[in-house]
C-alpha positions in Angstrom: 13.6 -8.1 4.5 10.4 -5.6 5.3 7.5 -4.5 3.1 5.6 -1.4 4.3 2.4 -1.2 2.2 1.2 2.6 2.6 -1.9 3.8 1.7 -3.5 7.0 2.9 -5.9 6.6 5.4 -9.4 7.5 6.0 -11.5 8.6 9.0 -14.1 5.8 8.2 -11.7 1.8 10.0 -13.7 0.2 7.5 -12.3 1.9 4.5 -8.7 0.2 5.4 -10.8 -3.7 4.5 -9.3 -3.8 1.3 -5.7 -2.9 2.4 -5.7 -5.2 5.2 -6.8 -7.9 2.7 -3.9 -6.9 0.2 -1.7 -7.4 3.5 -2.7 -10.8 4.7 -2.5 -12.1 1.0 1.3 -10.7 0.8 2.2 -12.3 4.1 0.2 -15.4 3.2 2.0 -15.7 -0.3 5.2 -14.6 0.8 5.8 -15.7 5.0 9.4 -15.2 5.5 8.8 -10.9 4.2 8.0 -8.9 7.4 5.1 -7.0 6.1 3.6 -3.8 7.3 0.1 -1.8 6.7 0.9 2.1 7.3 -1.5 5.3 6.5 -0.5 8.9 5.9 -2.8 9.7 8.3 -6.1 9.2 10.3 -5.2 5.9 11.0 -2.0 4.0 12.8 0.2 3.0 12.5 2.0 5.9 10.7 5.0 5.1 8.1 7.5 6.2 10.9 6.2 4.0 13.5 6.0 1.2 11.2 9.3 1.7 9.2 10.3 1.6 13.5 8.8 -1.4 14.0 10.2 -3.3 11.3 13.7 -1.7 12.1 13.6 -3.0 15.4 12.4 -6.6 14.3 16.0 -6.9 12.6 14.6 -5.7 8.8 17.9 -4.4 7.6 16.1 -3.9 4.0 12.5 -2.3 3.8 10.6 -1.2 0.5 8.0 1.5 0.8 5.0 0.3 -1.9 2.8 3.0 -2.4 -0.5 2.1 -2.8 -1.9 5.3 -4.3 -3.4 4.8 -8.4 -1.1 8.2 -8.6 1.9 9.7 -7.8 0.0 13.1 -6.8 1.4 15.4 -4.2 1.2 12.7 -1.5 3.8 10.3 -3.1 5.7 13.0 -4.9 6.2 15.4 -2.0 5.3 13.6 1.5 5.9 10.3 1.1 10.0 11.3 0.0 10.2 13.6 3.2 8.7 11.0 5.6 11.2 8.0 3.9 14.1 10.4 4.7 13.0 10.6 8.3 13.4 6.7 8.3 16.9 7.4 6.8 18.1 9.3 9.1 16.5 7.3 12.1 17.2 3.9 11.2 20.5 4.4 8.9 21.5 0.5 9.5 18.3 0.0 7.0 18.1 0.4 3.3 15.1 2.1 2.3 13.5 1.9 -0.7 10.5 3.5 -2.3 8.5 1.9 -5.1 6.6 3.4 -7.1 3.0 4.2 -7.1 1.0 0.6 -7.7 -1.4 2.8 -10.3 1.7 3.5 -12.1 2.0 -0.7 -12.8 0.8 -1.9 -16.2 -0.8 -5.0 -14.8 -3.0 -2.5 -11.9 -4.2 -0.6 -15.0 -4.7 -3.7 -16.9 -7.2 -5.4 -14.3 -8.3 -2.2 -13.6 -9.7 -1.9 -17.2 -10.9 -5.6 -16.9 -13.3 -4.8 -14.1 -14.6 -2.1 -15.8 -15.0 -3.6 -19.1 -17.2 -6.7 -17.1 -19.1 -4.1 -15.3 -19.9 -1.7 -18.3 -22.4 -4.2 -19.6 -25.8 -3.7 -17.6 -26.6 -7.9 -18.4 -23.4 -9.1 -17.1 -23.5 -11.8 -14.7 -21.4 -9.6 -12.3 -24.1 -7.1 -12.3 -27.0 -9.2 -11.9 -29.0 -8.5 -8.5 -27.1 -4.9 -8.5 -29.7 -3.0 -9.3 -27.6 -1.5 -12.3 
């Protein structure tokens, strides 16, 4: 069983931290899932090469986790074109696509959180800020 976390990508390596750290907790909290970290674009790999790798690591079921805060044009449009390329490619694997991690109620919720700790210019989170 495979995981492909894809996010979009950016020119900037450093701006794919937080998705690597996502990554390395998933494998860490769940070792026997073959996970994957694929962009849209800029950066590599790219869903098809992933989706490839973990096809040809023996995967033969693989969900597609978006992690966009939205299901704009990206995960409405591209991201069902590219997942059918993996269909047709690899049609010994199920696919799946999840939806968006935004579109989760507990994302939103700790979302909120963060922002409800930060709104408060006294907070110990903000201390040394300069907020």
């Amino acid at each position: 069983m495979g995981l492909i976390l894809f996010a979009h990508g950016a020119r900037d390596p450093a701006w794919a931290g937080p998705f690597e750290r996502v990554a390395a907790a998933v494998r860490a909290a769940r070792p026997e899932l073959a996970v994957s970290l694929a962009f849209l674009e800029f950066m590599a790999p790219d869903l098809p090469a992933a989706g490839a790798a973990l096809a040809a690591a023996g995967c033969r079921q693989v969900t597609v986790l978006p992690l966009f805060l939205g299901a704009g044009g990206h995960v409405r449009k591209d991201l069902p074109h590219l997942l059918e390329g993996l269909r047709t490619r690899h049609p010994a694997v199920q696919w799946h696509l999840a939806p968006a991690i935004g579109e989760d109620a507990r994302l939103v919720e700790a979302i909120a959180g963060i922002a409800v700790a930060m709104a408060s210019p006294f907070s110990d989170r903000n201390r040394g800020l300069g907020r």
